[in-house]
C-alpha positions in Angstrom: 209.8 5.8 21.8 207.8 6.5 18.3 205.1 8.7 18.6 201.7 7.5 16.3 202.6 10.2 13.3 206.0 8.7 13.1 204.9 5.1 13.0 202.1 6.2 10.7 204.9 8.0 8.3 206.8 4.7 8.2 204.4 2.4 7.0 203.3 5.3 4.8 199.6 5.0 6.5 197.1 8.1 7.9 197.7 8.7 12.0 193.8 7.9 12.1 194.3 4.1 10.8 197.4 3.7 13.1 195.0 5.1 15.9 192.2 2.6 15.4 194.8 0.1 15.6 195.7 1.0 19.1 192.3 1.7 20.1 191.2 -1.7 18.7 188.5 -0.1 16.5 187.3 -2.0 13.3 188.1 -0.3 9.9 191.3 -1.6 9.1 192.1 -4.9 7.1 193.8 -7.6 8.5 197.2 -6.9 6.6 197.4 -3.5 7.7 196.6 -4.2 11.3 199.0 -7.0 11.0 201.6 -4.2 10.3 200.8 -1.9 12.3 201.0 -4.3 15.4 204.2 -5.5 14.2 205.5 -2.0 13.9 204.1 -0.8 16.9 206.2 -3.7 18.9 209.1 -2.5 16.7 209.0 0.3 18.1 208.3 -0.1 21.7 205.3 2.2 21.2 203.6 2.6 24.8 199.8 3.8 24.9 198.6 6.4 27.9 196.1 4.0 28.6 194.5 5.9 30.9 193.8 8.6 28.3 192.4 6.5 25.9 190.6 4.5 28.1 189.2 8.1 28.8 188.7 8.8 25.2 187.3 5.2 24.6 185.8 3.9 27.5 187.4 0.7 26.8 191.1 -1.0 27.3 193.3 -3.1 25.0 192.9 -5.7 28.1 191.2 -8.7 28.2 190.5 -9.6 32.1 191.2 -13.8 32.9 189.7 -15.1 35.8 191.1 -19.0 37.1 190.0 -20.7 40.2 193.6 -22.0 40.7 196.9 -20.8 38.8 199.1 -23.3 40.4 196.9 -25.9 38.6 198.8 -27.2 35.4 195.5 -27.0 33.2 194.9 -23.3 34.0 198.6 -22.5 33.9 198.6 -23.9 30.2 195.5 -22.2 29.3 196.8 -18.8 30.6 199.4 -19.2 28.5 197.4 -20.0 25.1 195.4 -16.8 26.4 198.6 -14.6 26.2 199.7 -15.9 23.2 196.5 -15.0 21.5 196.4 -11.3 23.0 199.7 -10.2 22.6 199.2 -11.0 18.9 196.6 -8.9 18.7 197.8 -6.0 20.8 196.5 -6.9 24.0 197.1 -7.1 27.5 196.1 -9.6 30.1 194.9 -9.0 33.7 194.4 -11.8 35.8 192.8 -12.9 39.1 193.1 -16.0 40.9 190.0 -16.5 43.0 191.2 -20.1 45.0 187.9 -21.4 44.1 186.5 -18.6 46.1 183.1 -17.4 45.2 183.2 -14.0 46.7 186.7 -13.9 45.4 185.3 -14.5 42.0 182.5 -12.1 42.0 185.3 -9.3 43.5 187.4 -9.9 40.6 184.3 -9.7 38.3 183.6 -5.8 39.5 187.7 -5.1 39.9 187.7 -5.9 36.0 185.1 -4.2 34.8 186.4 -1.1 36.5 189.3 -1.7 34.3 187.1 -1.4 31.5 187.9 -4.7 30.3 187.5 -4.9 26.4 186.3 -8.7 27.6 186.2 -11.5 30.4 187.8 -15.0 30.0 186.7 -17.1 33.1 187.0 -20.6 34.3 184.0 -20.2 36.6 183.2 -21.8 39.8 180.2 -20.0 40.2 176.7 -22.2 40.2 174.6 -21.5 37.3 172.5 -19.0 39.1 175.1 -17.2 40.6 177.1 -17.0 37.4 173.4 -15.3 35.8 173.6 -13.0 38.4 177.8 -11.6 38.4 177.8 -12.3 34.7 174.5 -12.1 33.0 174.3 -8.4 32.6 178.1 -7.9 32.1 178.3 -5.0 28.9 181.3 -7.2 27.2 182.2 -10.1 26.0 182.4 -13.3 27.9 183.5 -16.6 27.1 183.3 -19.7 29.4 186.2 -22.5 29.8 186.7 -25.3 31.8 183.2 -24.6 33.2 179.9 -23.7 31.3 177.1 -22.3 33.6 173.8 -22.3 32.3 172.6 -18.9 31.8 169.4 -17.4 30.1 170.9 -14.9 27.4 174.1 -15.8 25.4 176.4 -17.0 26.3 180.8 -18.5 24.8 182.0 -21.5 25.9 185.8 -23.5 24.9 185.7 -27.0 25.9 186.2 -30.8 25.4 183.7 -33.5 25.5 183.9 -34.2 28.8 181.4 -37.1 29.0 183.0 -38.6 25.9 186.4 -38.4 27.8 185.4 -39.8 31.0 183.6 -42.6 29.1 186.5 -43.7 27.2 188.5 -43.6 30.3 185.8 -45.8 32.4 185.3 -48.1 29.1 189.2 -48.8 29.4 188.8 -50.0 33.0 186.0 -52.1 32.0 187.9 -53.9 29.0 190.9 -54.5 31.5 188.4 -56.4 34.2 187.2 -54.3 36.2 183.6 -54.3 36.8 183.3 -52.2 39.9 185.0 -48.4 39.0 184.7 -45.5 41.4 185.2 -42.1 40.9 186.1 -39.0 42.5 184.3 -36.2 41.6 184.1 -32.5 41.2 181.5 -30.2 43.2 178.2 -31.0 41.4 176.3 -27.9 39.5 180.1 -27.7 37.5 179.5 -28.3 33.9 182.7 -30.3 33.7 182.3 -32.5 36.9 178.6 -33.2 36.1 179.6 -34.4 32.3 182.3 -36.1 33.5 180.2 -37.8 36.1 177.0 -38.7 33.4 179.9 -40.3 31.0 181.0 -42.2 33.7 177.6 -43.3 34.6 176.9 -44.3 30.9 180.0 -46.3 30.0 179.2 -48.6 33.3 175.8 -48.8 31.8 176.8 -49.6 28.2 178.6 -52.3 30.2 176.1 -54.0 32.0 177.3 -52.6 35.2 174.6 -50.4 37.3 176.7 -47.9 39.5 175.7 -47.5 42.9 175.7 -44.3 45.1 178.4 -45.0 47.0 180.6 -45.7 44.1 180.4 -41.5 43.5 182.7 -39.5 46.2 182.6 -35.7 45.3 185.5 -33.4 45.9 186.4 -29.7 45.3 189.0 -30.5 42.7 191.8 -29.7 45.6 194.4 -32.4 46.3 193.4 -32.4 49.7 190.1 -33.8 48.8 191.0 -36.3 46.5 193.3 -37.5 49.5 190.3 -38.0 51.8 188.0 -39.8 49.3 190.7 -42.1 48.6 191.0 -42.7 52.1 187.6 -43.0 52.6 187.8 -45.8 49.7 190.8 -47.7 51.0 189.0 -48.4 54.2 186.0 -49.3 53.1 186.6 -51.6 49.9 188.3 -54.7 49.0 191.4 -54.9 46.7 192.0 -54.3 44.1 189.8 -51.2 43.4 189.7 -48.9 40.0 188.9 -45.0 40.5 188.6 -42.5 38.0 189.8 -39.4 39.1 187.9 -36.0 37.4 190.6 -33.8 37.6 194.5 -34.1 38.4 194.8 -32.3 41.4 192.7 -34.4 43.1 194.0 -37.5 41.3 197.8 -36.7 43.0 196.0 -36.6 46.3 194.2 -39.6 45.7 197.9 -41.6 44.5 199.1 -39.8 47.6 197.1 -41.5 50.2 197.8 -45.2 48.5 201.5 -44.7 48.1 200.8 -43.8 52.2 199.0 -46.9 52.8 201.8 -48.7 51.6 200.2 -49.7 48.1 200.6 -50.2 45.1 199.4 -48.7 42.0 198.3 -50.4 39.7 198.7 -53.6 41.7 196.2 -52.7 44.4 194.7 -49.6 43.1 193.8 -48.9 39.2 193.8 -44.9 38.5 192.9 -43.2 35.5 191.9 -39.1 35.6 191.7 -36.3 33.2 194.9 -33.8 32.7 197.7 -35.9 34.9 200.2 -35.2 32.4 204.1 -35.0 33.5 206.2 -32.1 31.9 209.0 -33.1 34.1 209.6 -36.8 32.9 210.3 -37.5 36.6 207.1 -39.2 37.9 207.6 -42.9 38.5 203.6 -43.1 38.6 202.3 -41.8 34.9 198.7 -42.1 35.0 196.5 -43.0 31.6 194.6 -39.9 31.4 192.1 -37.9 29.3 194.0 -34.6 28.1 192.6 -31.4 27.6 194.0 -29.0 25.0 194.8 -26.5 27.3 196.6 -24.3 25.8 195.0 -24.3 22.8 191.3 -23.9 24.9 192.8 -20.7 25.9 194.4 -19.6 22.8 190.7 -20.2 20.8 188.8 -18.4 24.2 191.0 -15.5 24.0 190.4 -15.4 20.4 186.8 -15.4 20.4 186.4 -12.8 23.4 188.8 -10.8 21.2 187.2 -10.8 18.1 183.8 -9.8 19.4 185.4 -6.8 21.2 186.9 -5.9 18.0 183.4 -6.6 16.4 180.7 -4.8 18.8 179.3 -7.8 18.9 179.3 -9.2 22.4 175.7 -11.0 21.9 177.3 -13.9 20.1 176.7 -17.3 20.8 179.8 -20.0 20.5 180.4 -23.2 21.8 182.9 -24.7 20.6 184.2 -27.9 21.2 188.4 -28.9 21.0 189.1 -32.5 20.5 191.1 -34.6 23.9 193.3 -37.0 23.6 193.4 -40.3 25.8 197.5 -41.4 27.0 197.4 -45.0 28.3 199.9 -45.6 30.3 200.7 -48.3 33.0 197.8 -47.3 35.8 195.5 -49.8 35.0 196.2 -53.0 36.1 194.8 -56.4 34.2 195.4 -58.4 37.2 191.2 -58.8 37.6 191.5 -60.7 34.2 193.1 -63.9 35.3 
């Protein structure tokens, strides 16, 4: 392996630049640290982190925090995260919390005694908890999937969530429908309550005033998009249309009709945001809004990075990626004729 000085010698650059480089300090131009990077790859050169995290009281590691890996969404983010780092000579360290809040604020403090150079979290924490484990974190932080409300500043990545779920209830409107349900996510979630006030509107819009019991919140788990479905199915006449607010708890919710022995979309309409198949080998293919993920991941990682690199961790960025809306064959029109 190539010591500094003889990576430094062969792009003809001082030890010191080469150094900041590794250290992630500022004080280099982008084409330099471009080549240094690529050299440093070239050469399999290998930091003692431990010394220089010693020396700098800060790692090349950017700590990623996801309330469910398994999860598609977050899988596809992760990897838009990774991208992003290893371009820039970072590493990623990542906890999976289940949704757990004490998991969550555990992997907070393991982190930042990694000396994190900054925190990418899809949070599950309520608002106030997040101010609490987050608020007076001395790095930078940016927000995906969901935003907590906090007092100081605060980075966010994310879709237009009430836009989305409003298209996606407008569609079940124009095909008939004039009762639409939905399964939610746990309320004080940025995403689930957006999703929820777009659905709201778009009935509105339409004429249609939704009632209390068409709202059925869930934990975004499979398991509990099973049991509001269930709920739904022996409770309400057929057919029924249900919006689903995320896809794990949309494949619960298709589970428990396939198990009642009906149909979709014959007896039950289902439209949900990210139930996109990678496989090709679902019979059921859901019209769904799509998140960006991997791109929300990519851009979060890219932010967090580039106010470590900055000293600037008091920036405030929300940005907002465009989604896209698949129609497929989940909707049924029968309710028109």
């Amino acid at each position: 392996m190539a010591t500094l000085k003889e990576i430094a010698s062969y792009l003809n650059v001082s030890v010191s630049t080469v150094s900041r480089v590794v250290n992630n300090q500022d004080r280099v131009s982008p084409g330099t640290r471009k080549r240094i990077l690529a050299a440093l790859k070239k050469f399999n050169y290998q930091p003692d982190e431990n010394a220089r995290c010693l020396k700098t009281k800060v790692s090349n590691t950017l700590g990623v925090i996801v309330p469910d890996i398994a999860n598609p969404f977050f899988a596809l983010a992760l990897k838009g995260i990774e991208r992003i780092a290893a371009d820039s000579g970072f590493t990623v360290l990542l906890c999976n919390t289940n949704a757990d809040e004490q998991r969550e604020k555990n992997a907070v403090h393991l982190l930042l005694g990694q000396k994190v150079a900054g925190l990418v979290a899809a949070t599950t924490l309520g608002s106030e908890e997040a101010e609490a484990v987050y608020g007076s974190v001395n790095c930078p932080v940016v927000f995906f999937d969901n935003v907590p409300q906090m007092d100081g500043e605060t980075n966010s990545v994310t879709i237009n969530n009430a836009r989305a779920a409003s298209e996606l209830t407008e569609h079940m409107v124009k095909k008939g429908h004039d009762v639409v349900f939905m399964i939610a996510g746990p309320e004080g979630e940025s995403s689930s309550d957006e999703r929820i006030r777009g659905w709201a509107d778009a009935l509105r819009k339409n004429g249609i005033e939704p009632e209390e019991s068409w709202l059925i919140s869930g934990d975004n788990l499979e398991e509990s998009g099973r049991c509001a479905m269930e709920t739904l199915l022996e409770h309400e006449k057929l057919p029924i249309a249900v919006l689903a607010s995320n896809n794990s708890m949309a494949y619960g919710a298709i589970k428990a009709v396939l198990d009642a022995g009906l149909n979709i979309p014959r007896d039950v309409s289902v439209c949900a945001f990210d139930t996109i198949d990678t496989t090709g080998l679902m019979k059921i293919k859901i019209t769904s809004a799509l998140q960006p993920a991997e791109d929300i991941g990519a851009v979060a990682a890219d932010t967090c990075i580039q106010a470590s690199v900055n000293k600037d961790i008091r920036i405030e960025r929300h940005l907002v990626l465009e989604h896209k809306i698949i129609d497929n064959d989940s909707v049924s029109d029968e309710v028109l004729k």
